[in-house]
C-alpha positions in Angstrom: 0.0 0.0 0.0 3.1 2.5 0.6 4.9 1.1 -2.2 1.3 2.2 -4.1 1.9 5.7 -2.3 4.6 6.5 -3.7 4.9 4.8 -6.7 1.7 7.5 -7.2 3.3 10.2 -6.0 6.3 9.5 -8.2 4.2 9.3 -11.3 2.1 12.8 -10.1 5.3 14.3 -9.9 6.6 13.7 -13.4 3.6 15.0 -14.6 3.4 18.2 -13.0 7.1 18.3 -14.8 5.7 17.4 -18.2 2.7 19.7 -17.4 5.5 22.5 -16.4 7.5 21.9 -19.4 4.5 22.2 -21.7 3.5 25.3 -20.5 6.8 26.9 -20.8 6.9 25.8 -24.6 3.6 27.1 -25.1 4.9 30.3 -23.2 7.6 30.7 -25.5 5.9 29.9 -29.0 3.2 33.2 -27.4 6.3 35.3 -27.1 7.7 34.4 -30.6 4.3 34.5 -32.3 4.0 38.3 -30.3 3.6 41.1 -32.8 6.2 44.2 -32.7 5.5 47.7 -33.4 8.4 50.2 -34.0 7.8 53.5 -33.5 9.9 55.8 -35.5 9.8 59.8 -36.1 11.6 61.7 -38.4 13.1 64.7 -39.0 13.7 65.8 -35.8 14.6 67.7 -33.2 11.4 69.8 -33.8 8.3 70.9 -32.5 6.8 68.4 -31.1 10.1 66.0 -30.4 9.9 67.2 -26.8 6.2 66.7 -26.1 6.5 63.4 -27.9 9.2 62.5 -25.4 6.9 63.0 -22.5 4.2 61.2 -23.8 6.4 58.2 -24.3 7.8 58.2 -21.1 4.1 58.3 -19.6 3.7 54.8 -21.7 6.7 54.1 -21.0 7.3 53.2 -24.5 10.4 52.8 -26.7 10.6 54.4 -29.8 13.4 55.6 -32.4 13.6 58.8 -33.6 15.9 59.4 -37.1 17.3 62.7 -36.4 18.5 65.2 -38.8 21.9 67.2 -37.9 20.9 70.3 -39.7 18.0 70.9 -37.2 19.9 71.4 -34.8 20.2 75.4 -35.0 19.8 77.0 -31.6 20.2 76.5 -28.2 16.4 74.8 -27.7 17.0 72.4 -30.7 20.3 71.1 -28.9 18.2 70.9 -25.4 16.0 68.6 -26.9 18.3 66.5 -28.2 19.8 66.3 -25.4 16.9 64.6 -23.8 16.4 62.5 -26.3 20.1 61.5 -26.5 20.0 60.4 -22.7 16.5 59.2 -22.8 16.5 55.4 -22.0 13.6 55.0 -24.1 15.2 56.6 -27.0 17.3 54.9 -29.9 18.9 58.0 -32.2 19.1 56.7 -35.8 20.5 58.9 -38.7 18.5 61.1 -41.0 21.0 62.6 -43.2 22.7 65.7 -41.7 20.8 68.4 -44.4 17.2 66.3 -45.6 19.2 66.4 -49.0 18.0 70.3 -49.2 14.6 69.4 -49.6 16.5 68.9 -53.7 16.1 65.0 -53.8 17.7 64.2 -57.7 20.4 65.9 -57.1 21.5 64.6 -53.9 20.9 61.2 -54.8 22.7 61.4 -57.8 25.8 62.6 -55.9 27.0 58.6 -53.6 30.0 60.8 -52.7 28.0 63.5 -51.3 25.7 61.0 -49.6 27.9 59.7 -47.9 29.5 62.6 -46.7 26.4 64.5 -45.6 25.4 60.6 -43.6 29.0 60.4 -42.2 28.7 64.3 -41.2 25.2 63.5 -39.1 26.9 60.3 -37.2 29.2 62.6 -36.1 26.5 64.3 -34.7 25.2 61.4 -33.1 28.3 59.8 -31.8 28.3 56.8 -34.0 31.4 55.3 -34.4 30.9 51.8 -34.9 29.0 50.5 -37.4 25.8 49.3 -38.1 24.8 52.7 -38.3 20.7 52.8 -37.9 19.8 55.0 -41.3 16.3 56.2 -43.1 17.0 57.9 -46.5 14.9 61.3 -46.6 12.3 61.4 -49.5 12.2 58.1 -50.3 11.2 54.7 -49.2 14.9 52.2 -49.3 15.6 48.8 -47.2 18.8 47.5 -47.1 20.0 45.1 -44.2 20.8 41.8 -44.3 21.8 41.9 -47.9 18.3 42.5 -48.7 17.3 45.5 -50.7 13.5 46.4 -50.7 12.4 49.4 -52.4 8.6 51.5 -52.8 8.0 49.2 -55.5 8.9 46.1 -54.2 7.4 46.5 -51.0 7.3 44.3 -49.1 9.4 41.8 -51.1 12.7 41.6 -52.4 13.2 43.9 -55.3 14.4 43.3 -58.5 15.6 46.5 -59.9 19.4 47.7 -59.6 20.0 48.9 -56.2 21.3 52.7 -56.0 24.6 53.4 -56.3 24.1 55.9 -53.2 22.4 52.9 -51.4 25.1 50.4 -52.2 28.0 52.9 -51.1 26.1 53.8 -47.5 25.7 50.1 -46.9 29.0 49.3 -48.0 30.6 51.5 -45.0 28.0 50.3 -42.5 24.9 52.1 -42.9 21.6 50.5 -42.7 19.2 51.5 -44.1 15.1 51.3 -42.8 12.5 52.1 -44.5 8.7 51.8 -43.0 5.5 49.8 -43.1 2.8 52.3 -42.8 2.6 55.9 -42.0 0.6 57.9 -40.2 0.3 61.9 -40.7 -1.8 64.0 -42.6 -4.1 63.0 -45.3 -3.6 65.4 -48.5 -1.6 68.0 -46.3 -4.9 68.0 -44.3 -4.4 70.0 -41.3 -5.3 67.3 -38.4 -3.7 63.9 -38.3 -5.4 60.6 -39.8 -7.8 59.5 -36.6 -6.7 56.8 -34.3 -9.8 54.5 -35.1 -8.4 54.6 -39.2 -4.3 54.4 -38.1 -5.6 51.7 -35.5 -7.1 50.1 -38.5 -4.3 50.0 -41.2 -1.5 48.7 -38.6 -3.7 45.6 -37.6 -4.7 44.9 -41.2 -1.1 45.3 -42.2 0.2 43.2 -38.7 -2.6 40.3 -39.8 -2.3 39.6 -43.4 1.6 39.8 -43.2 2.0 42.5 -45.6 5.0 44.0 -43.8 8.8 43.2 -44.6 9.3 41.3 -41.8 6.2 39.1 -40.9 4.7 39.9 -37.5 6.6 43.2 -37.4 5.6 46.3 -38.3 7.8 49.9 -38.9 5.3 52.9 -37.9 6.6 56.5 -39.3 5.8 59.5 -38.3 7.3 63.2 -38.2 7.7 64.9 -35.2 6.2 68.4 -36.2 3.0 66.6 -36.9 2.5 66.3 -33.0 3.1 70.3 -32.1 -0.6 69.9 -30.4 -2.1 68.3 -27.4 -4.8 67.2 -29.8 -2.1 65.3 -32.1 -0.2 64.0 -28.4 -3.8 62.7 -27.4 -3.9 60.8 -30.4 -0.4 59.3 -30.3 -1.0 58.6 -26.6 -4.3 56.5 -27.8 -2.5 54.6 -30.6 -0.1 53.3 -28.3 -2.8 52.8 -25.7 -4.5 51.0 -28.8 -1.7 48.5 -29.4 -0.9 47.4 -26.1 -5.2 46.2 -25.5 -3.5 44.3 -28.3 -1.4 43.0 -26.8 1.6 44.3 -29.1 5.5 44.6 -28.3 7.4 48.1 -28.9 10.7 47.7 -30.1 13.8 49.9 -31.4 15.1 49.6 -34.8 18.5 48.6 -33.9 16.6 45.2 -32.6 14.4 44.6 -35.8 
């Protein structure tokens, strides 16, 4: 009867192993089948890079912001980058040091000058070891991993002849993100698309794997498109949005 005992107790306990051990692997296939939003906003520091901070840190939510040398022209602009640079939510990626000059053809026609105006802005940035986190201005461009992904391709491999200017950033370290969806301002509209329609796309885009990388999804934004506390409100909600979802946030230099 006390051999029965414990032979019982024996076999109860290597269950409740097995049982533990399932769970765990059920556990971790959850976490790998968890979806990932990146956050990213350009073209800062600007209005709004500041108040976008705060908002963040309320969520306490990572984000990356590509940052543009050029901006930084006065004595607020270097505050706020500043606080960004020490934020621990914060991953700095490079924008180009001058947006190209708002005169796209020529500056992409120029891989010399590319690279000089990129090399210029890491300066900025202290980045001195590559990979260099990058996002051309004006223009949608992948390349990490040996992949390159362009506007047309996305969100697939392309097959047209990758940029010379593309080719030489990558080729000294640069890498180069492009984005998923992106929320702003229908036709130059002065308010930003509604959370309920931004809400929308990402989960449509997250679900039917239309993103480069399955299960993740790049979110752009620009900072000066968040100079109100009606435009805050919203980005508040999206991310508020997101995690009911259940949804990671991630930096770019994990993607």
């Amino acid at each position: 009867m006390m051999w029965c005992i414990r032979s019982l107790g024996l076999i109860g306990l290597v269950w409740l192993i097995g049982l533990g051990a399932s769970w765990s692997v059920l556990a971790q296939d959850a976490e790998v089948e968890r979806k990932t939003v990146y956050l990213t906003f350009d073209d800062g520091p600007r209005e709004g890079s500041r108040e976008i901070l705060e908002r963040l840190t309320r969520e306490e939510t990572p984000a990356t912001f590509f940052i543009v040398g050029g901006h930084i022209i006065n004595a607020e602009r270097r505050e706020t980058f500043e606080r960004l640079r020490t934020s621990p939510l914060v991953q700095l990626a490079n924008h180009s040091f001058s947006h190209a000059r708002e005169q796209y053809q020529a500056f992409y026609a120029n891989p010399e000058g590319m690279l000089v105006d990129f090399s210029k802005n890491n300066e900025i940035l202290g980045f001195t070891q590559p990979p260099y986190p990058t996002r051309l201005p004006g223009r949608i461009d992948w390349r990490f991993d040996d992949r390159y992904i362009d506007a047309y391709s996305l969100p697939r491999q392309s097959t047209h002849k990758i940029p010379r200017g593309v080719t030489r950033l990558f080729d000294k370290g640069f890498v180069i993100y492009g984005w998923d969806v992106e929320w702003g301002r229908p036709g130059k509209q002065a308010s930003l698309e509604s959370v309920e329609a931004i809400l929308t796309r990402i989960r449509k885009r997250l679900t039917s794997e239309q993103t480069v990388k399955p299960g993740r999804l790049v979110l752009l934004m620009h900072d000066f498109h968040f100079n109100t506390p009606q435009a805050l409100d919203s980005l508040q909600a999206v991310i508020q949005g997101l995690k009911g979802d259940g949804v990671a946030f991630g930096w770019m230099r994990d993607y």
